[in-house]
C-alpha positions as CSV (number, residue, x, y, z in Angstrom):
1,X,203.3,169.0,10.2
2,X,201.0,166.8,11.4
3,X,197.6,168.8,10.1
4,X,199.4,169.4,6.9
5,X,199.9,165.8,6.5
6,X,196.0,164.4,7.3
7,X,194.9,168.1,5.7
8,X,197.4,167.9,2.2
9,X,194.4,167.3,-0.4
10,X,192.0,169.8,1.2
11,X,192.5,173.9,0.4
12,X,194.1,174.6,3.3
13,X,195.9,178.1,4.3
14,X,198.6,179.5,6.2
15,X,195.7,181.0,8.3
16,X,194.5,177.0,8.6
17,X,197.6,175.5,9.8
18,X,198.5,178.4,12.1
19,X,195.2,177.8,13.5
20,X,195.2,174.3,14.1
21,X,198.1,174.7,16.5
22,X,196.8,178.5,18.4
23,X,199.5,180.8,17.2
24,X,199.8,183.5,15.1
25,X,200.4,183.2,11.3
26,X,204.1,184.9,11.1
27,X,205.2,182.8,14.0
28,X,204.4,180.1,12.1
29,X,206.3,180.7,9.3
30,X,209.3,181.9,11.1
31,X,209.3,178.5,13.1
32,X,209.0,176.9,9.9
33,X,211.6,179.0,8.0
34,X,213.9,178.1,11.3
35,X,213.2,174.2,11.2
36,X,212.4,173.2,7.6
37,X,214.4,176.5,5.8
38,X,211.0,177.0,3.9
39,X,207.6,178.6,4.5
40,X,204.6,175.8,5.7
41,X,202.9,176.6,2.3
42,X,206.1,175.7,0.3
43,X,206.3,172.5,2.5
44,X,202.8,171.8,2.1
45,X,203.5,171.9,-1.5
46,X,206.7,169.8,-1.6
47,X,204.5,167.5,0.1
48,X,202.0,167.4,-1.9
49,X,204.7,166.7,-4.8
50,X,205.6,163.8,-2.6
51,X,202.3,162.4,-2.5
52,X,201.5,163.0,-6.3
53,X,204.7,161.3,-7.0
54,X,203.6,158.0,-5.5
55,X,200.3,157.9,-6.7
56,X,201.7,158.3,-10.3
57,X,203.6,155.4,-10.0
58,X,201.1,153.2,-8.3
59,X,198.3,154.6,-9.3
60,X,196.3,154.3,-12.6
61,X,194.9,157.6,-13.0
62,X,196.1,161.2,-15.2
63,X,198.4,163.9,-13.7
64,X,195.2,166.5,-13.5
65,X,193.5,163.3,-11.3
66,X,196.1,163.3,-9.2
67,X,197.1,167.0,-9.1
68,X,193.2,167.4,-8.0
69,X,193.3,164.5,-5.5
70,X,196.6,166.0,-3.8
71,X,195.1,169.1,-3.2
72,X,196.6,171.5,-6.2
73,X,193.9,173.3,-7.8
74,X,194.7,172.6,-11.1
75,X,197.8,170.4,-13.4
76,X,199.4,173.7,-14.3
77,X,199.9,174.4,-10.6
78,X,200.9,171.0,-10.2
79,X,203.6,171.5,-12.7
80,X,204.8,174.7,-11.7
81,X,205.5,173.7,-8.2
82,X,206.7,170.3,-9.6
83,X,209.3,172.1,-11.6
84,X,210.0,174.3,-8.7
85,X,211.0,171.3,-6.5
86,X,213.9,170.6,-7.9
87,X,215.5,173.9,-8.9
């Protein structure tokens, strides 16, 4: 979590975060899976979502800005996740 959470704006991977901690990519997500119910991309998303939502309420800047600055590669990801979240 804690590499996810200094790492959230950059393009990081499953491959990334397993890596930052030594183990293997399917441990990884089954840990995650086990703790947080989700996989650490999906978390790494909702967490970007987190982060997005704050800047757009205290920030002066568009959604695309901010979809870019949190790490989603583009507004229509940003809004797909978004959307996602709270299905």
């Amino acid at each position: 979590m804690s590499f996810i959470q200094t790492h959230y704006h950059e393009s990081i991977s499953r491959q990334d975060i397993a890596r930052s901690i030594g183990v293997d990519e399917r441990y990884l997500t089954h840990c995650f899976r086990n703790e947080f119910g989700v996989t650490p991309i999906k978390y790494l998303n909702r967490y970007r979502v987190k982060i997005a939502k704050q800047y757009l309420e205290t920030k002066n800047k568009s959604i695309t800005e901010i979809a870019l600055e949190v790490g989603f590669s583009s507004s229509a990801h940003f809004n797909r996740v978004f959307i996602n979240k709270w299905e």
